[in-house]
C-alpha positions as a Markdown table, in Angstrom:
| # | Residue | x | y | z |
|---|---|---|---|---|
| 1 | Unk | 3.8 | 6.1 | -20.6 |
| 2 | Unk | 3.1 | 6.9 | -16.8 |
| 3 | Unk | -0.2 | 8.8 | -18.0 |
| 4 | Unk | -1.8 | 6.0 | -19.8 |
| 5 | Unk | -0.9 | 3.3 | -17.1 |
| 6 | Unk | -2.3 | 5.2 | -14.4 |
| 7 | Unk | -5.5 | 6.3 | -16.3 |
| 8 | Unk | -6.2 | 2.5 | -17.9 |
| 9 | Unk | -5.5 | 1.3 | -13.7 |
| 10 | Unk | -7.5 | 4.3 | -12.4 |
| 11 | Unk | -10.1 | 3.3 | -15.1 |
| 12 | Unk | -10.1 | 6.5 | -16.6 |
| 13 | Unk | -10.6 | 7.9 | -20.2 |
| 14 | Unk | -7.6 | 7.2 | -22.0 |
| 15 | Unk | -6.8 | 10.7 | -24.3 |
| 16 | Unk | -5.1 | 9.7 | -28.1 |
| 17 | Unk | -1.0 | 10.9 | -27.8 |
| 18 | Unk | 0.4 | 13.4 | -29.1 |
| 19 | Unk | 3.9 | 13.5 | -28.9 |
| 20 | Unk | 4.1 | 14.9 | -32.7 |
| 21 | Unk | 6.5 | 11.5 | -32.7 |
| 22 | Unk | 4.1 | 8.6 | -35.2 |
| 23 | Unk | 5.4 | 5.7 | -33.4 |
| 24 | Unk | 5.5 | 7.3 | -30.3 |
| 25 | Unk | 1.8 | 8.0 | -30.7 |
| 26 | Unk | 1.0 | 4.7 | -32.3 |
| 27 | Unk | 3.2 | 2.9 | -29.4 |
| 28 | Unk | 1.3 | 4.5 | -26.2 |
| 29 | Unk | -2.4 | 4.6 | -28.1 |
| 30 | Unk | -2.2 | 0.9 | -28.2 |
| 31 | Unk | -0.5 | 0.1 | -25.0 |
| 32 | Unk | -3.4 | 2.3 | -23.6 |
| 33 | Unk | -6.3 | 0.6 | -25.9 |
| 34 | Unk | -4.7 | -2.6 | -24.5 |
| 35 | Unk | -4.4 | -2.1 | -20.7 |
| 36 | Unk | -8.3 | -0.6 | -21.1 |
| 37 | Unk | -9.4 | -4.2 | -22.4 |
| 38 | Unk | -7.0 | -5.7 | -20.2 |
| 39 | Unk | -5.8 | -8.1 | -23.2 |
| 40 | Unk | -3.4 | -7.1 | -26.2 |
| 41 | Unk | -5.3 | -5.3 | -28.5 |
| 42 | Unk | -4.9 | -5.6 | -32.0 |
| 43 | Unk | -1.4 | -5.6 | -33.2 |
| 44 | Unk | -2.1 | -5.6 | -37.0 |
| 45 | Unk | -2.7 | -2.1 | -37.7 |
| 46 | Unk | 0.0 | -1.4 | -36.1 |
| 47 | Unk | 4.1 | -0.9 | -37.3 |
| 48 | Unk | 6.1 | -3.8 | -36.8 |
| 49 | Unk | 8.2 | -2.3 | -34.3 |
| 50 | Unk | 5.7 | -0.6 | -31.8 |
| 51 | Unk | 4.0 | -4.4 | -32.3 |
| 52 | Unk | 7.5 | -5.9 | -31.3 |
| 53 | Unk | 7.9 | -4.1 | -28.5 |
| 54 | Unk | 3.6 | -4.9 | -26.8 |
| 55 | Unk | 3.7 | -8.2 | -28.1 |
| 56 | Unk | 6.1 | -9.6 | -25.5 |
| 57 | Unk | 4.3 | -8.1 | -22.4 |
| 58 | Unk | 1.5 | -10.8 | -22.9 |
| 59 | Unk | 3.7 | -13.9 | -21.9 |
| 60 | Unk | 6.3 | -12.9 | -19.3 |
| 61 | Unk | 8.2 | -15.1 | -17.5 |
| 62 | Unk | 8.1 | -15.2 | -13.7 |
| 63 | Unk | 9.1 | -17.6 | -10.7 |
| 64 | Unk | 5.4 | -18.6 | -10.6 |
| 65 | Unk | 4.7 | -19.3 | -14.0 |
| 66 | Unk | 3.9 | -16.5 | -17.1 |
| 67 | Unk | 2.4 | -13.0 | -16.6 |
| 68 | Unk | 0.1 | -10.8 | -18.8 |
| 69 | Unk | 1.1 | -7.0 | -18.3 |
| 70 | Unk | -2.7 | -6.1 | -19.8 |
| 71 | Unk | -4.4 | -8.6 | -17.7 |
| 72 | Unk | -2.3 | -7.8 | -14.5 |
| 73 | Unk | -2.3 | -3.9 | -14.8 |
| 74 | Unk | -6.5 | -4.0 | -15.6 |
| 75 | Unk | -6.7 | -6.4 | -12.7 |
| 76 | Unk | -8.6 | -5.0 | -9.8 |
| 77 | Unk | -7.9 | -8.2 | -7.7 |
| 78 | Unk | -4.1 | -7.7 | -8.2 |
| 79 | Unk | -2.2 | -6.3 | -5.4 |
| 80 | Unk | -0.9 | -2.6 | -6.0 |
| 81 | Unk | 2.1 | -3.6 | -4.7 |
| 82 | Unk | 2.7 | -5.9 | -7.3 |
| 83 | Unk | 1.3 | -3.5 | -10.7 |
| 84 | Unk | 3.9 | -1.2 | -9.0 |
| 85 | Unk | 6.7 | -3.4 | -9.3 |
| 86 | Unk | 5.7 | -4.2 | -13.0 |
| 87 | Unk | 5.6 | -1.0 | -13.8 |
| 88 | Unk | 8.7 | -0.2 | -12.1 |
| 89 | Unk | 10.3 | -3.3 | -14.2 |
């Protein structure tokens, strides 16, 4: 997961997974597909549960109101400090 958050922030070419594990794969090809477009991709193609477990990362609640992960992380005007923390979280 570390690999494609740093290449979709770094803007660099995001490589398909290949964990040998399906929803694995499925799971980090469209978090990556989604960070690169810095909105949730397309959820439908995808199995219910890797789409249960992106879905949420588009409306996160914070002190200062709701958070997108994809738009945040793709953000270049976004601190560092603060993509660090979301990935940390």
């Amino acid at each position: 997961m570390r690999r494609v958050v740093e290449s979709a922030m770094k803007g660099g070419e995001l490589r398909p997974s290949e964990t040998g594990l399906a929803l694995s794969d499925q799971f980090l090809n469209v978090l990556g597909e989604s960070l690169a477009q810095n909105v949730s991709a397309n959820f439908s193609g995808a199995d219910l549960r890797v789409a249960n477990l992106l879905a949420p990362l588009e409306h996160i609640e914070t002190q200062s109101g709701y958070l997108n992960v994809f738009e945040t992380l793709g953000n270049p005007d976004a601190s560092w400090n603060l993509k660090r923390k979301i990935f940390e979280t």
